[in-house]
C-alpha positions in Angstrom: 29.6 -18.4 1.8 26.2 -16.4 1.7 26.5 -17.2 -2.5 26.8 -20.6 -1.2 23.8 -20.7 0.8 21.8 -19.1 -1.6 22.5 -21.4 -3.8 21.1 -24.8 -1.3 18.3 -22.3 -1.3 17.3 -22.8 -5.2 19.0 -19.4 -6.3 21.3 -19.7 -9.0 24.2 -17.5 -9.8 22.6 -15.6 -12.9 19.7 -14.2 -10.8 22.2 -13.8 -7.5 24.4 -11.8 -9.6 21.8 -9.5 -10.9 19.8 -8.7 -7.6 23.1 -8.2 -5.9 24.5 -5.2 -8.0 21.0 -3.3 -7.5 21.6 -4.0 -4.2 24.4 -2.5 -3.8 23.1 1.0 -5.6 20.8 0.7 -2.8 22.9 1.5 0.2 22.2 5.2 0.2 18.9 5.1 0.2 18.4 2.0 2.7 20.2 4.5 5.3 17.5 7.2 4.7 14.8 4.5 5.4 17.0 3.4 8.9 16.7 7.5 10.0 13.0 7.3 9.3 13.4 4.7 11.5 15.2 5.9 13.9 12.9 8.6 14.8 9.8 6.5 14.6 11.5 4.4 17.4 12.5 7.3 19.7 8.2 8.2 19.0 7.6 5.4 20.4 10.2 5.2 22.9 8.7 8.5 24.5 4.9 7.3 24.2 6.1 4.5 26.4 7.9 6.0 29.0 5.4 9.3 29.1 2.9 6.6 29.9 5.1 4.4 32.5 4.6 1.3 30.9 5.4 -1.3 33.2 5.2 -4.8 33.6 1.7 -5.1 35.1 0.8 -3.6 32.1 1.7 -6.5 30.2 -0.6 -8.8 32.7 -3.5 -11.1 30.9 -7.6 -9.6 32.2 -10.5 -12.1 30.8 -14.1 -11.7 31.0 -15.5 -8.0 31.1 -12.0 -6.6 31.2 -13.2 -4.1 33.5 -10.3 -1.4 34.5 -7.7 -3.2 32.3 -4.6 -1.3 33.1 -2.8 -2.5 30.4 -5.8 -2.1 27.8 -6.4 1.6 28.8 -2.5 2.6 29.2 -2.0 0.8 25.0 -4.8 3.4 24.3 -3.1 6.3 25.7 0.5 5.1 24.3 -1.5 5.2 20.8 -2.9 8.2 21.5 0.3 10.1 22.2 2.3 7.8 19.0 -0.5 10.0 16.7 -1.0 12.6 18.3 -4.6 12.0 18.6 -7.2 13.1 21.6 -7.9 9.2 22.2 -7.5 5.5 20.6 -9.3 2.1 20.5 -6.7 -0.4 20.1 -8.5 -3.9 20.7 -7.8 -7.5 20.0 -11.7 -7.7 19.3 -11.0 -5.7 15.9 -11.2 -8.7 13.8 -8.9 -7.2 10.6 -8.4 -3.3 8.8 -12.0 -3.7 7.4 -13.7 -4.3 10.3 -11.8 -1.2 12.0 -13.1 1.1 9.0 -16.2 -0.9 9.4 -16.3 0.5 12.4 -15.7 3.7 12.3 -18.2 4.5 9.9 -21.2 3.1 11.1 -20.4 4.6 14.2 -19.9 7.9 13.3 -22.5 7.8 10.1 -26.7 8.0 10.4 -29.3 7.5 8.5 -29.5 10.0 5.7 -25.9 11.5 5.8 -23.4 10.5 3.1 -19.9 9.1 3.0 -17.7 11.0 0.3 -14.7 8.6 -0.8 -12.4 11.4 -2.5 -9.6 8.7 -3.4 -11.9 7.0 -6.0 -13.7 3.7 -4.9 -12.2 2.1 -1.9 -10.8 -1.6 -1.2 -12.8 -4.3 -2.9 -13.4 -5.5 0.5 -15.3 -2.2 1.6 -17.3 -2.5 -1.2 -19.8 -4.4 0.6 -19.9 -2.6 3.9 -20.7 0.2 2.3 -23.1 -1.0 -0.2 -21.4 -0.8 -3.4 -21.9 -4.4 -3.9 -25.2 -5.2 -2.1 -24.8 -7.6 1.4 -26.3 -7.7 4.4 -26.1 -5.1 7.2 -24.7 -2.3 4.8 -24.7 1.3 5.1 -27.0 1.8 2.5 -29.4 -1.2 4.2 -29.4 2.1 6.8 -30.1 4.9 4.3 -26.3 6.0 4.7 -25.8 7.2 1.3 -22.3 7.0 -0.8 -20.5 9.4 -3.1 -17.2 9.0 -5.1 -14.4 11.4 -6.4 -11.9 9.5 -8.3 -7.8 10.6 -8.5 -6.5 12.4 -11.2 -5.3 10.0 -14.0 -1.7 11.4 -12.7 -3.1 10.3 -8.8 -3.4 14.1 -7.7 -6.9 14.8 -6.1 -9.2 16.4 -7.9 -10.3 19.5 -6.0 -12.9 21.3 -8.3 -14.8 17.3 -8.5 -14.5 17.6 -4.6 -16.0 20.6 -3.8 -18.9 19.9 -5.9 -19.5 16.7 -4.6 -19.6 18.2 -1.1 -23.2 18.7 -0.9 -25.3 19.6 2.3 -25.5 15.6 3.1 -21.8 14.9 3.3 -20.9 14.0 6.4 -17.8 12.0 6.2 -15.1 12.2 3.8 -13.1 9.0 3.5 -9.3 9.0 1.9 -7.6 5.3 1.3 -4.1 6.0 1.1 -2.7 2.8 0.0 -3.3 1.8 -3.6 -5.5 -1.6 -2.7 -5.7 -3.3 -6.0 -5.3 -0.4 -8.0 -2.0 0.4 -9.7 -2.3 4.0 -8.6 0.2 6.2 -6.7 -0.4 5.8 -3.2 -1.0 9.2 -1.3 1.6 11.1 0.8 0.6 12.5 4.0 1.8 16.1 2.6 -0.9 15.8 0.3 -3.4 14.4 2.5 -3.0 16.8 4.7 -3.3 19.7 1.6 -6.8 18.3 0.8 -8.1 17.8 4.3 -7.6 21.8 4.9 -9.4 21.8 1.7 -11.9 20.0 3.3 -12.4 22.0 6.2 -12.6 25.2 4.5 -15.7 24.2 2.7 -17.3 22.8 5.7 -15.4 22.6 9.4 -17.1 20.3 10.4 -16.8 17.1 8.1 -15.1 14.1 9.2 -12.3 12.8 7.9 -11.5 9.5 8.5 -8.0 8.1 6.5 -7.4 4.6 5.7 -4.1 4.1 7.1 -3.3 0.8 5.9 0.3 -0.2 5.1 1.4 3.5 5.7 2.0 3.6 9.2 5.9 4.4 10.2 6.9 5.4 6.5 7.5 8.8 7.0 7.6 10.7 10.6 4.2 12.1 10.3 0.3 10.5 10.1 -2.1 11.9 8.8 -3.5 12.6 12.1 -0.5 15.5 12.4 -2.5 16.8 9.2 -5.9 17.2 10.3 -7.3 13.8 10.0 -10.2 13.4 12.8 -9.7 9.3 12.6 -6.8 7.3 11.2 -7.5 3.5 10.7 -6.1 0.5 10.2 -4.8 -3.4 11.3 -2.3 -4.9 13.8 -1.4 -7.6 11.5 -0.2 -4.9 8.7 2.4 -2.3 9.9 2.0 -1.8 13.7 1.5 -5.0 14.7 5.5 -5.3 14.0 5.1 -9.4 13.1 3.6 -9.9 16.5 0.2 -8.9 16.9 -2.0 -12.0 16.3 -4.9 -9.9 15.9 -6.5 -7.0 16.3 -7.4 -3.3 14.8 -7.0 0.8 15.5 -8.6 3.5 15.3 -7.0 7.2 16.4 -8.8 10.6 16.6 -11.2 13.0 17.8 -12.7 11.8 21.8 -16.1 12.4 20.0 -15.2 9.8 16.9 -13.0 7.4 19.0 -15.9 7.5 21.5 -18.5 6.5 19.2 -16.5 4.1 17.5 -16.2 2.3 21.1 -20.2 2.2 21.2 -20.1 0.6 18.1 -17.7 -1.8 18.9 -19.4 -3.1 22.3 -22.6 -1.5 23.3 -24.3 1.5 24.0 -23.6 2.4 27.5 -20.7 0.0 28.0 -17.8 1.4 25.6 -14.5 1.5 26.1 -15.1 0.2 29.6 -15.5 -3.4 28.5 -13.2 -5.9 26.3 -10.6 -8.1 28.0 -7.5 -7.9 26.4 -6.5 -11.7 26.9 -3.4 -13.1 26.5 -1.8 -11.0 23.7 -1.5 -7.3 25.5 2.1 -8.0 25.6 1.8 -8.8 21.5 0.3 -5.1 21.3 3.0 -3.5 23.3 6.1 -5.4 21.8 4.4 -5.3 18.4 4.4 -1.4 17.9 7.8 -1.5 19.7 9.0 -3.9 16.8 7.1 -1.5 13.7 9.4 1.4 13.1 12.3 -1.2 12.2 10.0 -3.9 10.8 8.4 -1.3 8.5 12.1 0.1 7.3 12.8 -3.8 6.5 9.6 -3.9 4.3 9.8 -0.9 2.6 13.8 -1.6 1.9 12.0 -4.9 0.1 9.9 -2.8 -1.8 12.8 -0.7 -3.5 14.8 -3.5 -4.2 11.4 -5.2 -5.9 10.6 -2.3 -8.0 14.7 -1.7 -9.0 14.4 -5.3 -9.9 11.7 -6.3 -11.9 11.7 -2.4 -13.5 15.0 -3.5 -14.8 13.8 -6.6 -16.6 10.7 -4.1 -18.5 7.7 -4.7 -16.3 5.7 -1.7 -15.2 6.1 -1.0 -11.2 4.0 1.2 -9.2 6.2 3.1 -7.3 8.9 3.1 -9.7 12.4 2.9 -9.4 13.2 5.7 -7.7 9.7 7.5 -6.2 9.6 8.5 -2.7 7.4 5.6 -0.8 4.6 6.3 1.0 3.5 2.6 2.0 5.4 -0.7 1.8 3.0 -2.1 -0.8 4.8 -3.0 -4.4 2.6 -3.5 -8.0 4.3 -5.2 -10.4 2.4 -5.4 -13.5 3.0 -9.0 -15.2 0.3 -8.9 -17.9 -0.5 -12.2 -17.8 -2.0 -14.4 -15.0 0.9 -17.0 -15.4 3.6 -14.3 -14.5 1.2 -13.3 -11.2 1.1 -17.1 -10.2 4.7 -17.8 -10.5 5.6 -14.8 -8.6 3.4 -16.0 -5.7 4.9 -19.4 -6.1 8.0 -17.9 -5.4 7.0 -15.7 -2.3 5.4 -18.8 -0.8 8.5 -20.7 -1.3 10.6 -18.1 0.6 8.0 -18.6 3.5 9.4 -20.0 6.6 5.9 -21.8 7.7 4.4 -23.7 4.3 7.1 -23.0 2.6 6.1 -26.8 0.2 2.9 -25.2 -0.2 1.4 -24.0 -4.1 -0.9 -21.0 -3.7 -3.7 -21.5 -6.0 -6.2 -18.7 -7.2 -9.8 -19.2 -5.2 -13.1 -17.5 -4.9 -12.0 -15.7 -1.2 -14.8 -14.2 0.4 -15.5 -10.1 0.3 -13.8 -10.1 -4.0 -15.0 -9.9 -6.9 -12.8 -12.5 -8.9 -10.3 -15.1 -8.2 -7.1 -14.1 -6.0 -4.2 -15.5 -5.5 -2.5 -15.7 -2.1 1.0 -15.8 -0.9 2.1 -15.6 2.9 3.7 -18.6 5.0 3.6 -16.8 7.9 3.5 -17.2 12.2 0.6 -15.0 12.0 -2.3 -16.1 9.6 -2.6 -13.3 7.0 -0.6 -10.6 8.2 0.7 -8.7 5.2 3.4 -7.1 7.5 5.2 -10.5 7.0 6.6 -11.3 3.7 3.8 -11.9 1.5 1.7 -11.2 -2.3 -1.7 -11.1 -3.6 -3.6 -10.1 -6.5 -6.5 -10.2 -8.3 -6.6 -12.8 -11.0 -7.9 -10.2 -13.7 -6.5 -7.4 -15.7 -4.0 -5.7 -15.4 -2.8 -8.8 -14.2 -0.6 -6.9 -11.2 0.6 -9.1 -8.3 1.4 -6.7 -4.8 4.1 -7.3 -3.2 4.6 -6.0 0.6 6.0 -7.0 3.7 9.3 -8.6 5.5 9.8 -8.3 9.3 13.6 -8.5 8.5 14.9 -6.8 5.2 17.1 -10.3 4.4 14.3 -12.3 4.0 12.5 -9.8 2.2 15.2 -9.9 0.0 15.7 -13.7 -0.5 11.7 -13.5 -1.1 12.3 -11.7 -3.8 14.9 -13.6 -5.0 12.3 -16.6 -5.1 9.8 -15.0 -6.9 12.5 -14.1 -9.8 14.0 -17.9 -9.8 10.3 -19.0 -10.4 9.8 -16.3 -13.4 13.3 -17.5 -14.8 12.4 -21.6 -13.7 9.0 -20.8 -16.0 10.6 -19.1 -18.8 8.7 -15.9 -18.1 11.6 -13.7 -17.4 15.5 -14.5 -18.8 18.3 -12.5 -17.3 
């Protein structure tokens, strides 16, 4: 029967046949994922009821949002999830570059430096910080910025680091996630290994972590490592599918303090920001992640066991331990990128009719290509692929709040390879 319905789906029996054997080789790893889960849920379990979430927690506030019960108690539930001093968790975080935005301007000044040791960060950063020139950059503010690229085998590189950690440095900066790169993304073992690096040279550098697509795939963050601010979105990992909006930021009192200043006003803070009508999205939303993230990161494997098998380059491979729920697959060729995101979008349950089409989006610096029909506009927690219309030629795969339609996602994206004559099987 589920043949059968695959089949009214647009799957034929040649590419259900195939995916379904790798599936099955899958079953031992998919239960380590669901104990990873497991734990991550009982986290969160005990952050809740530490903090006696109740119902009037859940209650809309409008206006100032002055003494927001359910605002302030979110923060503290964040706080404990991380194991952080404090948390800004606010629906008026626009998206994950807005959060970083954030936390460095707030916690940068004119004159110190920024120290990305993960080589250059997310095209999208590029311009906050100044890398591409725009308005209202750091460097329009005489924050200066410093790179240290990976190893070619993705290892830091610690001699480059401590000599690019000069008097100035104030911040050091660590993307975890690959962004589009096809580069290992980093473990929290080894984040935390260079942080104490870090520190030894100077104590008292920041270190701020793009968090990004990490979040809930392993039992520790980075902020268990030494991390004085984690970062990222609510419509990527914690946001569980639900979030409509909204943006993090965990660490020090000092950093999370300053990053609240930045946010609203001097003076005003944390003290101010109605949390609307979708409090009860933030709550339910980080209930949802540890299971939502094991779907994803099930649909990563089975991606990378897939398309590996058929001879394209995957980043992870087959078998590497997972460290996000973000999957490269190199195509070589923009035709193989587009008729993968053809596929994606036609496993989408809103705009599923809909061709994505490369475009000029704002904050890149070539085409991209789009994927996603999703409840929530742009959340890459929900089944979805993008890339970059320019070599490599790599398309990323990530998301799936249930692993089954990750998987029947994936099942579209090889039909259209096979309907296009890019891939035969």
């Amino acid at each position: 029967m589920i043949k059968e319905m695959y089949k009214n789906l647009g799957i034929d029996e040649n590419v259900y046949n195939f995916t379904k054997n790798i599936e099955n080789e899958l079953k031992d790893r998919f239960a380590k994922i669901d104990e990873v889960a497991e734990y991550n849920q009982l986290k969160v379990m005990k952050a809740f009821q530490k903090n006696q979430v109740s119902e009037a927690h859940l209650g809309v506030s409008t206006g100032y949002g002055y003494n927001d019960i359910g605002r302030d108690t979110l923060e503290k539930v964040y706080a404990d999830v991380f194991g952080t001093e404090d948390a800004l968790v606010r629906p008026q975080i626009t998206c994950g570059t807005h959060a970083l935005g954030i936390a460095l301007s707030a916690n940068l000044r004119p004159g110190d430096k920024i120290l990305y040791i993960s080589g250059k960060p997310y095209d999208t950063l590029e311009e906050v910080i100044g890398i591409r020139e725009s308005k209202g950059s750091l460097a329009e503010y005489g924050i200066k910025y410093g790179q240290v690229d990976l190893l070619p085998n993705g290892d830091f590189d610690f001699d480059g680091i401590k000599k690019a950690i000069t008097s100035d440095v104030k911040m050091v900066g660590i993307q975890r996630s690959k962004g589009y790169e096809t580069r290992p993304t980093i473990s929290v073992e080894k984040t935390g290994q260079v942080i104490n690096f870090v520190k030894e040279i100077n104590k008292d550098i920041i270190v701020m972590v793009d968090n990004c697509y990490g979040e809930f795939v392993d039992i520790v963050e980075p902020s268990n490592v030494g991390a004085d601010m984690v970062v990222g979105s609510l419509i990527k990992n914690l946001g569980g599918g639900l979030a409509p909006i909204g943006g993090y930021i965990c660490g020090t009192k000092e950093c999370v303090e300053n990053c609240a200043y930045r946010l609203t006003t001097p003076g005003l803070g944390k003290e101010v920001g109605a949390s609307l009508d979708v409090i009860h999205t933030f709550y339910q939303g980080l209930f949802m992640a540890p299971t939502v993230v094991a779907s994803a990161l099930k649909g990563a494997i089975f991606a990378a066991n897939v398309f590996e098998r058929l001879g394209f380059n995957v980043i992870p491979n087959s078998t590497e331990e997972r460290y996000d729920i973000i999957q490269a697959v190199t195509f070589g060729s923009p035709e193989g990128v587009i008729a993968f995101c053809k596929g994606i979008q036609a496993a989408a349950p809103i705009d599923s009719y809909v061709t994505p089409e490369p475009w000029d989006m704002p904050g890149y610096d070539s085409q991209v290509i789009m994927a996603a029909g999703a409840f929530v506009s742009g959340s890459s927690i929900e089944l979805s692929a993008d890339a970059p219309i320019k070599p490599p030629y790599a398309v990323y795969f990530q998301g799936g709040l249930t692993w089954q339609h990750a998987k029947f996602g994936i099942l579209k994206a090889l039909q259209q390879l096979v309907n296009e004559n890019i891939v035969t099987i």
